[in-house]
ZAMI-279543 format. One record per residue (C-alpha): residue number from 1; y, z, x. Coordinates in steps of 0.001 Angstrom, whole numbers. Layout:
+-----+---------+---------+---------+
| num |      yy |      zz |      xx |
+-----+---------+---------+---------+
| NUM |       Y |       Z |       X |
...
+-----+---------+---------+---------+
END
This chain:
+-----+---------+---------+---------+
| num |      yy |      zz |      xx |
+-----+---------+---------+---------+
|   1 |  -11107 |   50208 |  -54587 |
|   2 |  -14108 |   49332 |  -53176 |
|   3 |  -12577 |   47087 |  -50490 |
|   4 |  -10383 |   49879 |  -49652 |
|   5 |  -13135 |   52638 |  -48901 |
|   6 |  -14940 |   50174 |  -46908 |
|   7 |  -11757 |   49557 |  -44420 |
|   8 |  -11037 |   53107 |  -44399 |
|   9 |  -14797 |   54189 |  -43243 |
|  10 |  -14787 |   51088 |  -40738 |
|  11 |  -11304 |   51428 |  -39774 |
|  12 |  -10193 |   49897 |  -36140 |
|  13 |  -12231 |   49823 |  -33170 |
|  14 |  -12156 |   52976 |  -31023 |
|  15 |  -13298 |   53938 |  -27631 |
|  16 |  -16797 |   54567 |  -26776 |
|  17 |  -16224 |   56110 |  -23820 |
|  18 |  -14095 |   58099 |  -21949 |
|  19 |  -13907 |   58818 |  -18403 |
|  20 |  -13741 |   62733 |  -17708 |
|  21 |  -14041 |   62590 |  -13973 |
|  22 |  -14324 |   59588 |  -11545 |
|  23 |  -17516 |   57203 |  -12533 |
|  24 |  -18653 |   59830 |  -15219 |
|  25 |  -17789 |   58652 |  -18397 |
|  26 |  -18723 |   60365 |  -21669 |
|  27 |  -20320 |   58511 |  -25126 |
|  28 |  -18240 |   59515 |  -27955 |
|  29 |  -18514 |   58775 |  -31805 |
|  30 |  -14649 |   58404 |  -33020 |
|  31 |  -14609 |   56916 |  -36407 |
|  32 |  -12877 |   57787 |  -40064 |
|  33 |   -9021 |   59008 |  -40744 |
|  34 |   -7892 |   62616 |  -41698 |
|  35 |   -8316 |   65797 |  -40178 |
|  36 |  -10777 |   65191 |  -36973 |
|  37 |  -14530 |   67437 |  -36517 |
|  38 |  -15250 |   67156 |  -33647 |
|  39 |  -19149 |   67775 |  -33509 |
|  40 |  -21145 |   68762 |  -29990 |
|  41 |  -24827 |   68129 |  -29722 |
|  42 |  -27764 |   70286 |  -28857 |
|  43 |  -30328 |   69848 |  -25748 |
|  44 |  -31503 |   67541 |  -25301 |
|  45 |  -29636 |   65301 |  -28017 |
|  46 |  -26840 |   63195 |  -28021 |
|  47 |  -24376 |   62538 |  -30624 |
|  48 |  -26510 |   60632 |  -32584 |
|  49 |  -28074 |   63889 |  -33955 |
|  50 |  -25435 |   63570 |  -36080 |
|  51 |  -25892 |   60354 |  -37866 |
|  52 |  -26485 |   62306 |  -41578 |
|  53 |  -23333 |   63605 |  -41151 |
|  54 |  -20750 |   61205 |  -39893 |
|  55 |  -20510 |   58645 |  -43462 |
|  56 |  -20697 |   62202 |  -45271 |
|  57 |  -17355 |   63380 |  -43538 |
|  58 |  -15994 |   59965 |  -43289 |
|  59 |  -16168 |   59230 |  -47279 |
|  60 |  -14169 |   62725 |  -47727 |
|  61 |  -11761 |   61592 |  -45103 |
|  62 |  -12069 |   63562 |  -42160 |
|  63 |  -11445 |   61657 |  -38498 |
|  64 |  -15281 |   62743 |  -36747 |
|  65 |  -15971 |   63082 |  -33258 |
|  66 |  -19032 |   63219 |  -32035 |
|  67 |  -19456 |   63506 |  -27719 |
|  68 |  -22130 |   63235 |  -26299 |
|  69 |  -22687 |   65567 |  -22934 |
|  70 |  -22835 |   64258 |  -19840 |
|  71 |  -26418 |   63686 |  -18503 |
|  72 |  -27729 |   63286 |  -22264 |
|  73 |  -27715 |   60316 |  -24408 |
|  74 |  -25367 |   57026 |  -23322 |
|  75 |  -23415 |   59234 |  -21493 |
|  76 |  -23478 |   59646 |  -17578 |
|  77 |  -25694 |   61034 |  -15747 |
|  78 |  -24442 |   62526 |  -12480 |
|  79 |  -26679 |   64522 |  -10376 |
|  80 |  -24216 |   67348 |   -9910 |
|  81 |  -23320 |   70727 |  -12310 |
|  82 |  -24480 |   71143 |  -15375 |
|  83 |  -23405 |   74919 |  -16695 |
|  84 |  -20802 |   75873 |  -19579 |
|  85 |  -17778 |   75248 |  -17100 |
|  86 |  -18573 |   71672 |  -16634 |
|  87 |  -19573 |   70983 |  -20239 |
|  88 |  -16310 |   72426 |  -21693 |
|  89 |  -14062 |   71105 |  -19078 |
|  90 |  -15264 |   67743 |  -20422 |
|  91 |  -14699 |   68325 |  -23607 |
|  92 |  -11195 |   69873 |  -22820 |
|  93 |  -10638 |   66019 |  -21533 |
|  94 |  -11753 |   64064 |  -24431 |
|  95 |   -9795 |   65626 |  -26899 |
|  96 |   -6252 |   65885 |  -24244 |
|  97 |   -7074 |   61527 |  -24405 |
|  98 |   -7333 |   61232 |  -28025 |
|  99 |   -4348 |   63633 |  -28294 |
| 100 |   -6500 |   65909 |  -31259 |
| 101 |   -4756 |   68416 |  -32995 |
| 102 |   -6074 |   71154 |  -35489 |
| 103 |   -9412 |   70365 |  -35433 |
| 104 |  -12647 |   71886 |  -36659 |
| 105 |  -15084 |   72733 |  -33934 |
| 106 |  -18945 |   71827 |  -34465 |
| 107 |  -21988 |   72999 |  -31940 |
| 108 |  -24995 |   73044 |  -32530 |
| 109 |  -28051 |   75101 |  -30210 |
| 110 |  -26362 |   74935 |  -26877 |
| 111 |  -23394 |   72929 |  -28359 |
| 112 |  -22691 |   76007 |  -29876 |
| 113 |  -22678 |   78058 |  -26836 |
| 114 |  -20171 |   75278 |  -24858 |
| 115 |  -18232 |   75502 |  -28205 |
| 116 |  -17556 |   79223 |  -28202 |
| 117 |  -17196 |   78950 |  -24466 |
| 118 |  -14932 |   76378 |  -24644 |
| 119 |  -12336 |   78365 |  -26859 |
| 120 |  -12771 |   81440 |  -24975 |
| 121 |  -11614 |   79367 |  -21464 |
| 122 |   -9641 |   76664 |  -23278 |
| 123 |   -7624 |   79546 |  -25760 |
| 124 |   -8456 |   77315 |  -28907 |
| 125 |   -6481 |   74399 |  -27337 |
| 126 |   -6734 |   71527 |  -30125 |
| 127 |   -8690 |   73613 |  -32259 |
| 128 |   -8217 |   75469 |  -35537 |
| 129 |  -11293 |   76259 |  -36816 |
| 130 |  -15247 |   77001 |  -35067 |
| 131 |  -18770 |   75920 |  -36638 |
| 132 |  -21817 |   77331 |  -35277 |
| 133 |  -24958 |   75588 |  -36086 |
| 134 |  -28568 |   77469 |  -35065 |
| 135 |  -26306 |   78179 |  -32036 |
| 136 |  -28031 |   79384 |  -28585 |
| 137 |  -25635 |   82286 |  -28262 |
| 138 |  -24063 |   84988 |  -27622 |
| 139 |  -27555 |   84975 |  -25174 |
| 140 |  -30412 |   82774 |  -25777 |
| 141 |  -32362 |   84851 |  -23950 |
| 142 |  -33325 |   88566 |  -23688 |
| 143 |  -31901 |   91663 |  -21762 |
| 144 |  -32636 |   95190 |  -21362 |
| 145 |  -29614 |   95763 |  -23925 |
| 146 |  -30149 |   92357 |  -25896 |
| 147 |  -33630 |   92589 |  -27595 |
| 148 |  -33311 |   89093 |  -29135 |
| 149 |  -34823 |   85640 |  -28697 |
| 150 |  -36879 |   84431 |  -26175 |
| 151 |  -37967 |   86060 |  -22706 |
| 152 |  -36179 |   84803 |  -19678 |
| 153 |  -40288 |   84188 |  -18263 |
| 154 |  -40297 |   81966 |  -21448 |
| 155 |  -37645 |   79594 |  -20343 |
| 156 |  -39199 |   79732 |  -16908 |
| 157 |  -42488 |   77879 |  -17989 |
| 158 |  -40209 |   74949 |  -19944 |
| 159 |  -38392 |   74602 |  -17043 |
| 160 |  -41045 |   73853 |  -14942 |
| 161 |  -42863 |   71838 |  -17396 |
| 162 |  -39704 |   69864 |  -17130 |
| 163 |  -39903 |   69170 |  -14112 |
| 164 |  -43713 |   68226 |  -14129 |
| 165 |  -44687 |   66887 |  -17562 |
| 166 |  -40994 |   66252 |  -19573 |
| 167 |  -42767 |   64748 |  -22655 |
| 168 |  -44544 |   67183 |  -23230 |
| 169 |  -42517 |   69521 |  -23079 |
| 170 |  -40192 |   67156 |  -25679 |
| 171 |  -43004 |   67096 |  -27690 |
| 172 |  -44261 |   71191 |  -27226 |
| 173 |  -40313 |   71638 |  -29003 |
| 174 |  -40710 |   69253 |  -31791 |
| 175 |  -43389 |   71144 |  -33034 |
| 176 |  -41164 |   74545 |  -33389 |
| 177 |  -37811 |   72480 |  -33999 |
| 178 |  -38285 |   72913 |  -37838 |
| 179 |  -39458 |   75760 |  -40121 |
| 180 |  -42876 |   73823 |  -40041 |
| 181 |  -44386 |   70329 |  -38226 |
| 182 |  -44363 |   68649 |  -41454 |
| 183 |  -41035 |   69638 |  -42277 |
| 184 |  -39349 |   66675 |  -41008 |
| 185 |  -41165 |   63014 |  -41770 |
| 186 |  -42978 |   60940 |  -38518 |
| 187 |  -40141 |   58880 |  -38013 |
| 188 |  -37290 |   61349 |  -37751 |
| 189 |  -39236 |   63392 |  -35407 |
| 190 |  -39884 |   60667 |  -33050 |
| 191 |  -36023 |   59496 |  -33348 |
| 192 |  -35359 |   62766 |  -31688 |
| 193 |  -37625 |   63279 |  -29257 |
| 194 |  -36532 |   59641 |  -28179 |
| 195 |  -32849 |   60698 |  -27707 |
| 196 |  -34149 |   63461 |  -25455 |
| 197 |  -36157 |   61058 |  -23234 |
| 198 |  -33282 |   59282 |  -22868 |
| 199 |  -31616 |   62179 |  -20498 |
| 200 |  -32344 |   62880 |  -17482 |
| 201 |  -34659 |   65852 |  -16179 |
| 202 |  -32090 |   66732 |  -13959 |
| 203 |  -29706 |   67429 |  -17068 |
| 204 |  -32202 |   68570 |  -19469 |
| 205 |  -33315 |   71135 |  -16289 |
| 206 |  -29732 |   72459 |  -15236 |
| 207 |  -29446 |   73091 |  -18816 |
| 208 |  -32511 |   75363 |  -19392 |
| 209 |  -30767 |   76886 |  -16348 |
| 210 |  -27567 |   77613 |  -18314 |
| 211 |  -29120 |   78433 |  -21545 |
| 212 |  -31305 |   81288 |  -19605 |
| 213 |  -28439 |   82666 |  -18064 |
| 214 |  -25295 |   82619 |  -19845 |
| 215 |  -24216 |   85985 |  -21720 |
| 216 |  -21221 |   84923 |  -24246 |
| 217 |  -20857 |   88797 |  -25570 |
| 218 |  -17621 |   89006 |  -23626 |
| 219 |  -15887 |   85699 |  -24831 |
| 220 |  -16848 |   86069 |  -28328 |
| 221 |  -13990 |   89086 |  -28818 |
| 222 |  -11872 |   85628 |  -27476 |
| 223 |  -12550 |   83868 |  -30864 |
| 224 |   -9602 |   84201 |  -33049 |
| 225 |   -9803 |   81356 |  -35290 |
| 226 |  -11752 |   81089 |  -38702 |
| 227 |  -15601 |   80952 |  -37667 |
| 228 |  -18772 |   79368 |  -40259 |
| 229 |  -22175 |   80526 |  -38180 |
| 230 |  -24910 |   78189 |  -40206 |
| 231 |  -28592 |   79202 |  -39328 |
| 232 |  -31951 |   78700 |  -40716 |
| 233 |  -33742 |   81827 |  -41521 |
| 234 |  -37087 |   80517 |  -39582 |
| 235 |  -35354 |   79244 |  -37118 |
| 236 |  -37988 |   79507 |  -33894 |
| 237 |  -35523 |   78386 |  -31154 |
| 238 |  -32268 |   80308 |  -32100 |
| 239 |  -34073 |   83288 |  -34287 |
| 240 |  -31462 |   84427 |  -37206 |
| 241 |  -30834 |   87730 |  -34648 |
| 242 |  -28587 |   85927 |  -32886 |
| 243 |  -26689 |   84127 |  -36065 |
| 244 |  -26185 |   88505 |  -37018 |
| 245 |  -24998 |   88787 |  -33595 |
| 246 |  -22214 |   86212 |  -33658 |
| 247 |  -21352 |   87371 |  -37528 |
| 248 |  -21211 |   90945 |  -35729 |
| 249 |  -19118 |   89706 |  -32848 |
| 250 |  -16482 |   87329 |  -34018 |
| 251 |  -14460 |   89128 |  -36389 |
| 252 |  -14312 |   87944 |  -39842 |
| 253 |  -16491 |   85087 |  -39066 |
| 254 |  -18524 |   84248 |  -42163 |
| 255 |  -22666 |   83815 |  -42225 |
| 256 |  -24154 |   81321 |  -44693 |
| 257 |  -28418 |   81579 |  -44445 |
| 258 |  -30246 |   78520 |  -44632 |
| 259 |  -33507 |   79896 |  -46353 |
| 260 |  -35572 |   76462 |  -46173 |
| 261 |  -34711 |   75567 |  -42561 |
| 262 |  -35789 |   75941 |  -38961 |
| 263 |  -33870 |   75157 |  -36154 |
| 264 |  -32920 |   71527 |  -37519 |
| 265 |  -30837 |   72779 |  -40582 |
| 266 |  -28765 |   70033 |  -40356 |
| 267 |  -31468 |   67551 |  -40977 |
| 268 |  -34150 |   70016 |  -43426 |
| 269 |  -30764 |   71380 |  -45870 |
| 270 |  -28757 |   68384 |  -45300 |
| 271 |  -26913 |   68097 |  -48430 |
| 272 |  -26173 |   71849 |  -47940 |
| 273 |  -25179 |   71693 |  -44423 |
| 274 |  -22890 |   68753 |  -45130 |
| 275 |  -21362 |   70649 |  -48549 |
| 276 |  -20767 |   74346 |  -46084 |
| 277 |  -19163 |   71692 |  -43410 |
| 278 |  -16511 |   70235 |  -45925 |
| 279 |  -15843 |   73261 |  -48052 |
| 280 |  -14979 |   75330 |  -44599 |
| 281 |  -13315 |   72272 |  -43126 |
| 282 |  -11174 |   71749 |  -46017 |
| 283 |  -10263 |   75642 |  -46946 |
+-----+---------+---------+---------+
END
């Protein structure tokens, strides 16, 4: 029995990468059998965020997916777009060349956003079912008829402390990533701000871009598949406004409250996270 769990989780060798456009190739995580989640990161991560998650879904045999965006990560790193266009199109791509069917959905932070802009543009092609994690949406950023989140002036100093001082501004984030500092331990802190050195500031820039500018109001009346929105209740990043705005706006999408958690629910709640993941993925 043993023998046989340990084959399943290892299975055969997959892909890392796939090619989305010519020379830009994206990192993927494809590992496990059954019914695929397929799981976007946040900025500035990579699929790795997901590491407490993928032997989790794997052992209850779900197929996981995990792509990393270009520019992040051990993805590539073009110096060209960067908005919600580009991002989906590429994920659009990676699941038409694994040939995925009736999957579940995962974003987290500005995954999230590409997620539910993916599904609005894409009509729900290969998917079934949406997760929203702490997601930066429907607008991460505030307007005259939007009094939630951060101020678009806000996301003007981080963008230029990208582009002049980018660990610090890595390490200015940590610090509000999580309902407190010592919420997470040392080392998992510096395992993430290490994935986001790894991208590029011209990514983790055009990004800030998006995130500041992007209204998903519209596309969220698109949504017509079963949606989870998971959110910490001190979340500093994504306040739990905009997880009531997305309950509000998808119709009969469900809200579960993470009461412990900041923005990194998936790493502060993880046994809960991973229990709301299967239970919804499974229904």
């Amino acid at each position: 029995m043993e023998k046989l769990m340990e084959e399943t989780m290892i299975g055969t060798a997959r892909a890392e990468y796939i090619e989305v456009e010519k020379n830009v190739y994206l990192h993927i995580t494809d590992a496990g059998e059954g019914r695929p989640i397929v799981l976007i990161p946040g900025w500035p991560l990579s699929d790795e965020m997901y590491e407490y998650q993928y032997s989790e879904l794997m052992n209850h045999h779900f197929r996981i997916i995990g792509i990393t965006l270009r520019g992040f990560g051990r993805s590539s790193k073009p110096y060209s777009a960067y908005n919600y266009d580009v991002h989906a199109q590429d994920i659009k791509c990676v699941l038409d060349k694994l040939d995925i069917e009736d999957a579940v959905l995962g974003g987290f932070s500005m995954g999230g956003a590409i997620a539910i802009h993916y599904l609005a543009k894409y009509e729900s092609a290969h998917v079934s079912k949406l997760v929203l994690a702490g997601a930066a949406a429907p607008i991460w950023t505030k307007r005259k008829d939007f009094p939630y989140n951060l101020n678009q002036s806000d996301v003007d100093d981080l963008i230029a402390l990208n582009f002049s001082d980018r660990p610090k501004l890595l390490s200015d984030f940590a610090k509000i990533f999580s309902a407190t500092e010592n919420s997470l331990s040392e080392g998992i802190g510096n395992w993430l701000t290490g994935m986001g050195l790894v991208a590029t500031a011209h990514a983790t820039g055009q990004c800030l871009y998006a995130l500041r500018d992007t209204d998903l109001r519209e596309e969220l009346k698109k949504i017509k598949i079963p949606t989870l929105i998971l959110h910490g209740k001190k979340d500093k990043i994504c306040s739990f406004d905009l997880a009531e705005q997305l309950k509000a706006g998808i119709k009969d999408s469900e809200l579960v409250a993470f009461e412990h958690s900041g923005h990194s629910l998936f790493l502060e709640e993880t046994k809960k996270f991973n229990a709301e993941l299967k239970k919804f993925a499974i229904r």
